[in-house]
N, C-alpha and C positions, 0 to 999 in steps of 0.2 A: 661205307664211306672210306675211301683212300686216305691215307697220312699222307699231307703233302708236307709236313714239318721242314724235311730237310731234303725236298726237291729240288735240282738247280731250277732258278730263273732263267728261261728260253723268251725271246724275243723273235716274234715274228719279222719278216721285211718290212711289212707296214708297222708295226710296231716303232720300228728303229726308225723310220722316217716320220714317224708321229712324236716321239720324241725329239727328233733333230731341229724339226720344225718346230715344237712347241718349247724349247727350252736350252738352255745350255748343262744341265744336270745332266744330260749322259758322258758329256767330254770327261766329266771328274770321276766317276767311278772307277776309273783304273787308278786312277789318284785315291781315292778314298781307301782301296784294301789295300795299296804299300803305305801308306800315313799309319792306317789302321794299327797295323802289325807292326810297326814303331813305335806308336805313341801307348796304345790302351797297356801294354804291358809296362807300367810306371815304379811296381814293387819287382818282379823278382823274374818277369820274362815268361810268354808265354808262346806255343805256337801256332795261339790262337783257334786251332779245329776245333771244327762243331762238338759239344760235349755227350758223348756216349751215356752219361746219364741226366737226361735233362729234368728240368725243371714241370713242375704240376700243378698246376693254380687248379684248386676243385673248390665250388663253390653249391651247397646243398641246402636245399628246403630255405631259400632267404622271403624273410618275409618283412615287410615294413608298412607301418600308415600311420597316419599324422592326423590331428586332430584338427578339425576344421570350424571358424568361429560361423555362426549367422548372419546371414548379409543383413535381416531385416533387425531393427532395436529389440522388436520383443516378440521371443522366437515363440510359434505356436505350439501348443500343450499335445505331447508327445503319447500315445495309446499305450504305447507299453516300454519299459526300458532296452528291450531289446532292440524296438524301431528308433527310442532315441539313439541307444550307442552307433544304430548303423546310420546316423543323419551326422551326427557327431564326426564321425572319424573317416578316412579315407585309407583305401589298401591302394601305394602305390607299388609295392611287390608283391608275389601270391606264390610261394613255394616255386621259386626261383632254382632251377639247377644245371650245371654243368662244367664245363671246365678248358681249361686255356694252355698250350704245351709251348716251351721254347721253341723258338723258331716260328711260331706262327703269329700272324695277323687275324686278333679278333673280331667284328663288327657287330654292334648292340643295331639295330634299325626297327625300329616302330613309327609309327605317328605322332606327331605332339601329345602329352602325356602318355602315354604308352608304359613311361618308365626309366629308358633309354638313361638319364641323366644318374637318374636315384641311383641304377644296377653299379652305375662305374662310380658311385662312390661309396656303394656300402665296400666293392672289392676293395676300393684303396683307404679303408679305413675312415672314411670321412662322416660317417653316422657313427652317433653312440652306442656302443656294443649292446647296451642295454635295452635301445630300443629298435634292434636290431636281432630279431629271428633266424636262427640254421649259424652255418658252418661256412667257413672260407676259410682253407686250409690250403699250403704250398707242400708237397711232396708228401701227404698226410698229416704235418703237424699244423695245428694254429699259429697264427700270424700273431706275433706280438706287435703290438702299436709302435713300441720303439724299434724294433726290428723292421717293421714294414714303411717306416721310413729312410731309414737307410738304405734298404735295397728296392725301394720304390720309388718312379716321379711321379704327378698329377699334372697335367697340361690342364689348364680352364680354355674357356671357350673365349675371353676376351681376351689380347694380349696386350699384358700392362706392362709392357717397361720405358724405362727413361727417354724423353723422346730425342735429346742432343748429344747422346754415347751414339759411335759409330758401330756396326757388327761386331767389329774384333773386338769393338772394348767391352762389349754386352757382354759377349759371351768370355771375355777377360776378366771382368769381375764375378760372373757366376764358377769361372775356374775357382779363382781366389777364395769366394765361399766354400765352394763346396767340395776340393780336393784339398788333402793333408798338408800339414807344413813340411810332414816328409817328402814329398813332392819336388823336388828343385825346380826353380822359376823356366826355365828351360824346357823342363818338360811340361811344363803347365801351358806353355807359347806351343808347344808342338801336338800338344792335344787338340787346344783351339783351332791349329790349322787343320790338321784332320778333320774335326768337325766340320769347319768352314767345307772344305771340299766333300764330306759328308752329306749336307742341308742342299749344296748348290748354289754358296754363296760368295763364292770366290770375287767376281766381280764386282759386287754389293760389300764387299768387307770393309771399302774404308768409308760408308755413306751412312748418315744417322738412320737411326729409326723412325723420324720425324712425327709431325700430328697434322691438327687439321690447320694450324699455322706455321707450319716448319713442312716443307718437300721435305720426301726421306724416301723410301724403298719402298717396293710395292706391300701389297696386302698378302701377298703370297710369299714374299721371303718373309715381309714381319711377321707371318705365321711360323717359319721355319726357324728363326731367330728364335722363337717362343717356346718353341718345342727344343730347341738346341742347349738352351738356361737350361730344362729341366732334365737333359741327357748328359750334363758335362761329366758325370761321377762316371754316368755306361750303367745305369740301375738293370737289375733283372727282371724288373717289371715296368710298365709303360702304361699308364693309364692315360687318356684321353676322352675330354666333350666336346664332339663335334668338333676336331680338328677342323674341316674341309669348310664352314659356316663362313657365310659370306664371301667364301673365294671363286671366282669363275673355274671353268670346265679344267682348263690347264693347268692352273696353278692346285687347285683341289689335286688333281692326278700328279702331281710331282709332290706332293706334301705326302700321298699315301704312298707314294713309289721311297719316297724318304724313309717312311715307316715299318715298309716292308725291309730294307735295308739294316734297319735297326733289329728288328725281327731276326733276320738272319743269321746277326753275327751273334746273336745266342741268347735275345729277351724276350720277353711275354710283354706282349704286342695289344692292348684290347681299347678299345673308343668307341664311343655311340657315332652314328650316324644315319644322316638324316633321309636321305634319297641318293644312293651313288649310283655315277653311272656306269655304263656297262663294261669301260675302260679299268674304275676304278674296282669293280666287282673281280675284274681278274688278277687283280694282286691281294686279294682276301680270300685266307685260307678256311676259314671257318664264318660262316652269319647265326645269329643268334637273333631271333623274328620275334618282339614283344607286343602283345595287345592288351590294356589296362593291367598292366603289371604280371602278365601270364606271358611262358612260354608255348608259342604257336608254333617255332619252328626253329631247330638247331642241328648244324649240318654245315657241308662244304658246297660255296656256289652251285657247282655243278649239279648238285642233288634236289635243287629250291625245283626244278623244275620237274624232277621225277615226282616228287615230294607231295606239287599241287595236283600234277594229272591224277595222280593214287588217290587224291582227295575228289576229286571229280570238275577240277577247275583248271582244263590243261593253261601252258601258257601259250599264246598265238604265236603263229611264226615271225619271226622278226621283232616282236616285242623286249622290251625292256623288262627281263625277269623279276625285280625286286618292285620297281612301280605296278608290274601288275600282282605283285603277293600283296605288297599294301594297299592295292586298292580292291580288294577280293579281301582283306581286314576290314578293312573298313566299311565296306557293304557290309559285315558281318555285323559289325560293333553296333553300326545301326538297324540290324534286323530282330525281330523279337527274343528269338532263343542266344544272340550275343556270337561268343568266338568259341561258347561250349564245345560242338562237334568237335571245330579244327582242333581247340587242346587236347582233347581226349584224343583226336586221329594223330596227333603227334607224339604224343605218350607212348600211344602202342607202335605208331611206325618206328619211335626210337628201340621201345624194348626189341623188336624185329628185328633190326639191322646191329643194333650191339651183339648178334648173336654171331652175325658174319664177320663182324669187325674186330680184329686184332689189335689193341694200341699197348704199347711199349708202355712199362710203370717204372719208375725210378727206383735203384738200387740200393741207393745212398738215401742215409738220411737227411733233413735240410742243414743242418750243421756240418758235416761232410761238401755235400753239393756245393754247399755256401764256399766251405774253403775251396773245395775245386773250379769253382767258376772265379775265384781273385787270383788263382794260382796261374792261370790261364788269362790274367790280366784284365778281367773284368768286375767290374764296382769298385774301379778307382778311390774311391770314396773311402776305403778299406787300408788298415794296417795290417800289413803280414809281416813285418820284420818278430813279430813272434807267434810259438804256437800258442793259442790260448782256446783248450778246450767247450768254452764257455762263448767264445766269437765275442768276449767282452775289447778287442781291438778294434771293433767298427764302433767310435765313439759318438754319442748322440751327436757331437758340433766337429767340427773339424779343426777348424782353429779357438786360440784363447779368445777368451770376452777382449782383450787389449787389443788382438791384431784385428779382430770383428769392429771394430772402432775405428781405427785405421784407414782402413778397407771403405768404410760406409762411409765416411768422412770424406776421402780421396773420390769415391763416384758422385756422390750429392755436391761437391765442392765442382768435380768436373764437368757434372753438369748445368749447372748455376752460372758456370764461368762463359759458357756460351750464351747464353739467356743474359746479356747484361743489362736489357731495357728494363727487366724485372723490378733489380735493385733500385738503378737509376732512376727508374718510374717514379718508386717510392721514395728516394731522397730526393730527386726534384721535388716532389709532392709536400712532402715535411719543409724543404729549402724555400717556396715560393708563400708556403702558408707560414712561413714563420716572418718572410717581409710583409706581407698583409698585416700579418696581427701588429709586428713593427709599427708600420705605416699608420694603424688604426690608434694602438695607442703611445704611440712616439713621445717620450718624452715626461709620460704623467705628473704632475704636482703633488707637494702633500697637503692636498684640500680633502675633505668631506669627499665632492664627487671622485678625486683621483684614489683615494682609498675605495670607493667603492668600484673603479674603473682596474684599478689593479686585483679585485679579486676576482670579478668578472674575467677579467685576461690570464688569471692561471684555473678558472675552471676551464674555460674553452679551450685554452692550450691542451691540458693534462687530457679532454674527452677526446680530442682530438688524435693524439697520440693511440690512445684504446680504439679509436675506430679505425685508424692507421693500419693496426695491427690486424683486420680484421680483413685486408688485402690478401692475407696468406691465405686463404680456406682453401682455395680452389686447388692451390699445389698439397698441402696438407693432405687433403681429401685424396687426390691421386696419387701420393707416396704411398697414404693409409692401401690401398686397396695391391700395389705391388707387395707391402709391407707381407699383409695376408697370403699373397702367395708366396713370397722366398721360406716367410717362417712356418709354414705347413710343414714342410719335411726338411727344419732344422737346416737351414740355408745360416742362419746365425741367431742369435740370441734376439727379441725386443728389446731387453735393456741397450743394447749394444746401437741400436737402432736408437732408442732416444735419447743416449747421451752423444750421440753424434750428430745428433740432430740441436742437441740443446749446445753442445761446443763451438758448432758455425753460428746459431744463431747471436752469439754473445759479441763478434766483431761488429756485425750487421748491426744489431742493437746500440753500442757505443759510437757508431759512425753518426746514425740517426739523432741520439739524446746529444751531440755534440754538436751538429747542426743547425739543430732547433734552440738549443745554449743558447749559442754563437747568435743567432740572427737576432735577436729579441731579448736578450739581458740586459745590457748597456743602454739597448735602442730606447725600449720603456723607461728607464732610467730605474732600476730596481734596486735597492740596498745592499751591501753585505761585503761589497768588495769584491776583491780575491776570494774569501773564504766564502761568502753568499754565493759566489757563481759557480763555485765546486760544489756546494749543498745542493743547489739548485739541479746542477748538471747529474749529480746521483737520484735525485726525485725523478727526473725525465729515464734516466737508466733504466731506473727499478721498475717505471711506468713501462715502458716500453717490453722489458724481461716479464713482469708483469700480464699484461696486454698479449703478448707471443704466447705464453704460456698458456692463457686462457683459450687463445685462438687454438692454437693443438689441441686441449681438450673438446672444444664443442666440436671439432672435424671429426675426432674419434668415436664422438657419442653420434652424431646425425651425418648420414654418408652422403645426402643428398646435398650440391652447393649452395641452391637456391634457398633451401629451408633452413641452413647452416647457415648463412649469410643472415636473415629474417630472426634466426633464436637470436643466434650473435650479437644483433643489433639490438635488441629488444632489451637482454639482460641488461648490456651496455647503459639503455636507456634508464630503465630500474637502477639503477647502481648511483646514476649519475641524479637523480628524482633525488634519492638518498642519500647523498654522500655530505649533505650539509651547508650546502652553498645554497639553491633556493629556501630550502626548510631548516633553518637550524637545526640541531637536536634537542634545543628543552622543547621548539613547538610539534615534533612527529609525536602522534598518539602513541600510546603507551603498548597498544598490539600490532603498531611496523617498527617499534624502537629494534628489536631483533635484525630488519632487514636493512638498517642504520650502517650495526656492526659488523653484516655480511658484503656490505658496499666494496667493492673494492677500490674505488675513484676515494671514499670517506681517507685511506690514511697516505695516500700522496697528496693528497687536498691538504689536509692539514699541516703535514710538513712541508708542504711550498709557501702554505701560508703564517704558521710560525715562524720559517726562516725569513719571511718578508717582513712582516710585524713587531715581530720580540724582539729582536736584536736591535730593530732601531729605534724601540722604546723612550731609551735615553736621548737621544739625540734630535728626534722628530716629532712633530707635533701633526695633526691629520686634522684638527678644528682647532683655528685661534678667531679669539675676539668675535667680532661682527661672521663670521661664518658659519654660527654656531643655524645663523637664521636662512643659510643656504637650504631648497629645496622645500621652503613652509608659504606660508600664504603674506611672509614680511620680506621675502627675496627682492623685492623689485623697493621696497621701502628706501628712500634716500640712507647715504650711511650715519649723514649726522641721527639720522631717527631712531638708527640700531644701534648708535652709541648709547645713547637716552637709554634703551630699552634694558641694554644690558649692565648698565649704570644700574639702573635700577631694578635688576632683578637681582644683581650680587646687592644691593644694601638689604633685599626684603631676605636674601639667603645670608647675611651677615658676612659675606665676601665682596672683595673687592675685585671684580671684575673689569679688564681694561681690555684695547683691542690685541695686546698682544699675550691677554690670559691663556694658557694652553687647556680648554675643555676637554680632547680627547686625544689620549695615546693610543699608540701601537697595540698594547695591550690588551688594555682596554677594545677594541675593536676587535679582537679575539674571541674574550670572553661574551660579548653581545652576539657573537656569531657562533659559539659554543663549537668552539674547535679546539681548549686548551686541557680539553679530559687526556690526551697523551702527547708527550714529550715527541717532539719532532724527531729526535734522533731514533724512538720507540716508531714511532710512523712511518720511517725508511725502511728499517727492518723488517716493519707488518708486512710490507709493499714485497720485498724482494722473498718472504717467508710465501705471499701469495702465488708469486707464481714455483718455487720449487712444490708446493700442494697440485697447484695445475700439474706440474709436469709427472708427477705419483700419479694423478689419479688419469691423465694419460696414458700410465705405462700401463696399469688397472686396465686399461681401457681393453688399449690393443693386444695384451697378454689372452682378456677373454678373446677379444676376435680372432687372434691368430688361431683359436683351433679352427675356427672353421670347420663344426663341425654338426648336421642336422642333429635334432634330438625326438 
């Protein structure tokens, strides 16, 4: 097998009109290597030639499988332990080997399970070492986890980013993460442009990335967009799933013509793929052919077809050489003896040809290479303003936890700002339910029913608010999953990520609790003044801080909207069962009193209703005289009869009762409702201490997701 590592790229006549026609990505290539050689050298200048001792991804005997539960409840009783462990468990690797060199373009291609996925992520660190068999070594040494994130990217297969950032500013703030602060802004704009003209997105550079409600760029730049976030550093390795997945013929061939680009100017190049076609098979240097986690075939295109005729399966003329290896697998897979033969006839056809084959082994060790390939202005990512024997200068983060804040702050903010119906949505919503509930009880009395009409109107407010809150999931949910890919390879800190998140949400929050104030304090006619409508206005805050809190945590925990949405509401519901307003708390039995005090609706309830109640103790009476008979079976009795009555039940209670006796306070209608177990001002505090818990066990959350990693 030839080295084609550091081949020039020759274009056929039809080539170059296959291109011309299908794309504007050949106009920039002469643009992309004078940018190149400008920008990538950002520490000390480089001039950029290919490196005389490159880089060696060897990957040996990898072996993985995963334990598999039983579809049926009650699994049947197993003959011997060894048939249960092999019913049990599943081998998606099987003594995996081979290896990947600078300058080249890898291809993983099997069928659906095959493996394909698992291979590129044991290379790029994404299983745990533990449950992860063999060796993956660069230049002979093992890959440290914090090392192979800094000199490595991960493309996923779905591309999540922000969908109201335009190109430039996508890949402007993937600059910002993940280039130094040594860096000057200058050159971080002039990297970006490189790349832009790199990907082929020069003309796409000022248009969002859009969704399935927002026009934005094709599937094809928002591919390359995707893979350009995880290229800004220049990493020396390039992993990819299924780059080409879901893009038509064109767009697929210009993402891998991307790739090989990438390839060239000095990275290890390696991605699964699923079917390519015969365009995209001639900028793929090396295929690697998997069947149920076994190597069937590893080799340069050109070879697949010497490769099968040796085996006894020539390929036809004019066919599609890799649809007919997979489909000559897959008759296998399903034929009694499996893909046996073929791996043993690959075994030995390899031992064969590595006899002929020469390839080049690197000189240097990876700590050398390392400094040689930033000295030459590659893995930007990288400080060389010193020597440090150790390459302790490639820092896990790039910038501080403060400017990481910054940063997250200014893209979340900018793009929220283009989304304005979001907010609006939700302050009309709060704005028009808060004249409803006005309207509904405009004005209330202090009678029997208007006490019981005013507590009524701050449970439905306050659940209100919490279910408000529970609008976010959908974006929560979709940050969550970008979240997971920037901080896989140390794009910025999670904390950084949710105190920027908890910073914007704190205006949002006060705009809301001020609106809903405003509409419905006064209107109800509620006590307290000036000072009750500030009290009031911090219950609705806290609620609200509260409520958002809780909502980032369930998105964290359940990734799905719809089941996110359904938990959400449900606990909600639970909460609000228990918080003391239907059920006081002397009548909850004795074994839900626990879920009383985990209510979270339980301590804004009481302090909206304290603040409503207690203060105006003195001053207000909620039952005089004849009202005492409100809502009994003497309601409708004339009032001279209720006088009578009540004449004559204060002589038989030795009081003198008249219609203008005060039977019940403020108070008093507290302790009947069993809400004066804590001080109002203790109950605001519980409220705002709930959601900073929310927001910990948030960060809990996303800290385990972001490894993202199988076990």
């Amino acid at each position: 097998m030839a080295d084609r590592r550091i081949a020039p790229v020759t274009l056929t006549p039809d080539r170059e009109i296959e291109l011309h026609q299908s794309s504007r990505f050949s106009s920039h290539e002469k643009a992309e290597s004078s940018h190149r050689q400008h920008v990538i050298d950002v520490n000390n200048g480089g001039n950029g030639a290919t490196s005389a001792c490159p880089f060696v991804l060897s990957f040996n005997n990898l072996s993985y499988s995963v334990r598999i539960r039983p579809k049926m409840l009650f699994a049947p009783i197993r003959k011997s332990e060894e048939e249960s462990k092999e019913i049990r468990s599943k081998v998606l690797l099987n003594n995996i080997s081979g290896e990947a060199r600078e300058g080249e373009v890898v291809a993983v291609l099997g069928a659906s399970g095959a493996g394909k996925s698992t291979l590129i992520d044991a290379l790029a660190g994404r299983i745990e070492r533990k449950s992860l068999k063999g060796s993956v070594t660069l230049n002979g040494e093992a890959l440290e986890s914090r090392l192979l994130k800094v000199i490595s990217a991960y493309v996923m297969q779905d591309d999540l980013l922000y969908p109201m950032l335009t190109v430039e500013e996508t890949l402007m703030y993937a600059a910002e993460f993940r280039l130094p602060r040594t860096v000057s802004k200058e050159k971080k704009k002039a990297r970006v442009q490189a790349l832009i003209d790199q990907l082929g997105l020069r003309r796409a550079m000022n248009t969002v990335i859009g969704d399935e409600a927002h026009r934005g760029v094709s599937g094809g730049e928002r591919r390359r967009v995707s893979i350009g976030m995880d290229i800004i550093h220049d990493p020396i390795l390039l992993f990819l799933d299924e780059p080409t997945s879901g893009l038509d013929s064109t767009s697929a061939f210009l993402v891998i013509k991307v790739l090989q680009g990438i390839a060239r100017s000095g990275s290890i190049v390696m991605m699964s793929l699923h079917q390519p076609s015969y365009r995209i098979l001639d900028l793929l240097d090396r295929l690697l052919l998997l069947s149920r986690g076994q190597t069937v075939f590893d080799g340069s295109p050109p070879n697949l077809s010497r490769f099968f005729k040796e085996f006894g399966n020539p390929v036809p003329e004019n066919a599609n050489q890799t649809e007919f290896a997979l489909d000559v697998i897959r008759e296998l897979e399903n034929a009694p003896g499996g893909v046996t033969n073929l791996v043993e006839f690959n075994h030995s056809w390899q031992t064969m040809n590595r006899k002929k084959e020469v390839r080049e082994m690197p000189n240097l060790s990876l700590k050398d290479a390392i400094k040689a390939s930033i000295s030459r202005g590659k893995l930007v990512s990288a400080d060389t303003s010193t020597n440090d024997s150790n390459l302790t200068t490639i820092p896990d983060y790039s910038n501080p936890f403060c400017i990481e804040v910054i940063i997250i702050s200014s893209r979340l903010l900018r793009n929220l700002s283009r989304l304005p119906g979001i907010f609006g949505m939700r302050l009309g919503t709060i704005f028009v339910t808060g004249l409803i509930l006005a309207s509904l009880y405009w004005q209330l009395d202090d009678s029997p029913k208007g006490s019981e009409e005013r507590l009524a109107f701050l449970s439905f407010t306050l659940i209100t608010i919490f279910f408000a809150c529970s609008e976010e999931i959908p974006f929560f949910i979709e940050e969550r999953f970008i979240l997971i890919r920037e901080t896989a390879y140390n794009a910025y800190r999670v904390i950084s990520y949710v105190l920027a998140h908890t910073l914007l949400s704190i205006p949002s929050s006060i705009t809301l609790a001020l609106a809903l104030s405003l509409t419905t304090f006064w209107a109800v006619g509620l006590s307290g003044g000036c000072s009750g409508f500030f009290f009031y206005f911090l219950v609705f805050l806290s609620s609200f801080w509260a409520g958002s809190s809780f909502t980032a945590f369930m998105s964290s925990m359940v990734s799905d909207i719809t089941l996110s949405f359904t938990v959400s509401v449900s606990v909600l519901a639970y909460f609000l069962v228990f918080s003391g307003f239907y059920i006081p708390r002397d009548s909850i039995p004795a074994y839900w009193i626990w879920f009383h005090y985990l209510s979270m609706v339980k301590y804004p309830y009481q302090a909206i209703a304290q603040n409503e109640f207690s203060d105006s103790s003195s001053s207000k009476c909620f039952m005089k005289g004849v009202q005492l008979f409100d809502k009994t079976p003497f309601e409708d009795v004339p009032v001279a009869t209720k006088v009578n009555l009540l004449e004559g039940m204060g002589t038989t209670l030795g009081t003198n009762f008249t219609t203008s006796s005060c039977l019940s306070t403020g108070m008093q209608i507290l302790e009947q409702k069993g809400v004066t177990d804590i001080s109002k001002w203790k109950n605001l505090w519980i409220t705002f201490a709930w959601g900073f818990l929310f927001r910990i066990l948030f960060y809990v959350v996303l800290s385990i997701r972001a490894k993202n990693k199988r076990k």
